[in-house]
C-alpha positions in Angstrom: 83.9 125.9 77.5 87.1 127.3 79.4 89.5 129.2 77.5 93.2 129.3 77.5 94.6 132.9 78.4 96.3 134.8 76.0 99.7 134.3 77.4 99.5 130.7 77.6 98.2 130.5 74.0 101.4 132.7 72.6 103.9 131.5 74.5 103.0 127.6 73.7 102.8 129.2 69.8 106.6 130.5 70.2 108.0 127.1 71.9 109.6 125.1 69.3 108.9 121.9 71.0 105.7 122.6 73.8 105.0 118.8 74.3 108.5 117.6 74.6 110.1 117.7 77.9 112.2 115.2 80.5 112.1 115.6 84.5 115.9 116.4 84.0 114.7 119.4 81.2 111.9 120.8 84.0 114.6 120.8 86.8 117.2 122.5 85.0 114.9 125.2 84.0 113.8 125.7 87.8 116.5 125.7 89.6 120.0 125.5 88.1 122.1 127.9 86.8 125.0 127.4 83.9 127.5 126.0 85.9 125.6 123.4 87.3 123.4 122.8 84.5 127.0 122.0 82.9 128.2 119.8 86.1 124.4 117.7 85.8 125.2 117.2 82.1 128.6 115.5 82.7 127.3 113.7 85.7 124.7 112.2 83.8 126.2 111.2 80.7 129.0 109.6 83.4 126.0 107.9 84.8 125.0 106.0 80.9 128.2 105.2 79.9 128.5 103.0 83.3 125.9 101.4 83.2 125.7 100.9 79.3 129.5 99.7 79.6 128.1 97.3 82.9 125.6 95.4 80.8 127.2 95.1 77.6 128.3 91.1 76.5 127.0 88.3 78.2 127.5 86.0 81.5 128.6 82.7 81.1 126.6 80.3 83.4 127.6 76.3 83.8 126.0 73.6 85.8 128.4 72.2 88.3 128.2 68.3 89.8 125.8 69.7 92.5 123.2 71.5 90.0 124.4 74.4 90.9 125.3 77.6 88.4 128.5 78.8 88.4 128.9 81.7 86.7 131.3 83.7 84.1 131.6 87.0 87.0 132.3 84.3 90.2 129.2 83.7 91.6 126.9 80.5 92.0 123.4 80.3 91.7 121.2 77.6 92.8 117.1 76.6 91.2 114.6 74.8 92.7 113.9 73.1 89.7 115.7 73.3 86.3 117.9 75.9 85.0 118.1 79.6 84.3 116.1 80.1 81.0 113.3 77.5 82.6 112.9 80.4 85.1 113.3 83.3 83.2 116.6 84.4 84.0 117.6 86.9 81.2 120.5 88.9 83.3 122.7 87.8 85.6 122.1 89.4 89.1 125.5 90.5 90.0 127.3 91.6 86.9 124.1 92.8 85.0 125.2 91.1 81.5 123.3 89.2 79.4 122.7 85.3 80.6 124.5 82.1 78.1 123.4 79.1 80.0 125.6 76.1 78.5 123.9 73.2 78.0 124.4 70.3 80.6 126.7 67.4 79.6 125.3 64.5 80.4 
């Protein structure tokens, strides 16, 4: 039966969380000092806040006289057969919010 060596043993007793770590956590440790730990902080909250702001609400998409999809952010989209929830659409591709499919008038 192998054996964990004393070091290993104390210093996983002594870490407050052992099991909890992020590949952002592991790099920072490695190779960053203060300064640009700081700047990779910033730059990644920068990062969420885009792209939470970038999916928020939803897309607005219409059938048009040709069966087409126009949609709320200006682009037009085009199905084989049906209409976006028939094919799973859930996001639109180019503004990443949320897909509202109106209803067809007949």
């Amino acid at each position: 039966m192998p054996t964990n060596p004393p070091d290993a043993v104390a210093q996983a007793r002594e870490d407050a969380q052992p099991f909890v770590d992020t590949p952002v956590l592991a790099a920072k440790r490695k190779a960053f000092d203060a300064p640009t730990q700081e700047n990779l902080d910033a730059l990644i909250a920068a990062v969420r806040a885009e792209c939470a702001a970038k999916v928020r609400g939803e897309c607005v998409w219409a059938s048009n006289e040709n069966g087409a999809w126009e949609t709320e952010c200006g682009r037009t989209w085009e199905f084989i057969d049906d209409g976006p929830k028939e094919n799973g659409m859930k996001f639109c591709h180019n503004c990443g919010k949320s897909v509202r499919a109106l209803e067809a008038q007949p």
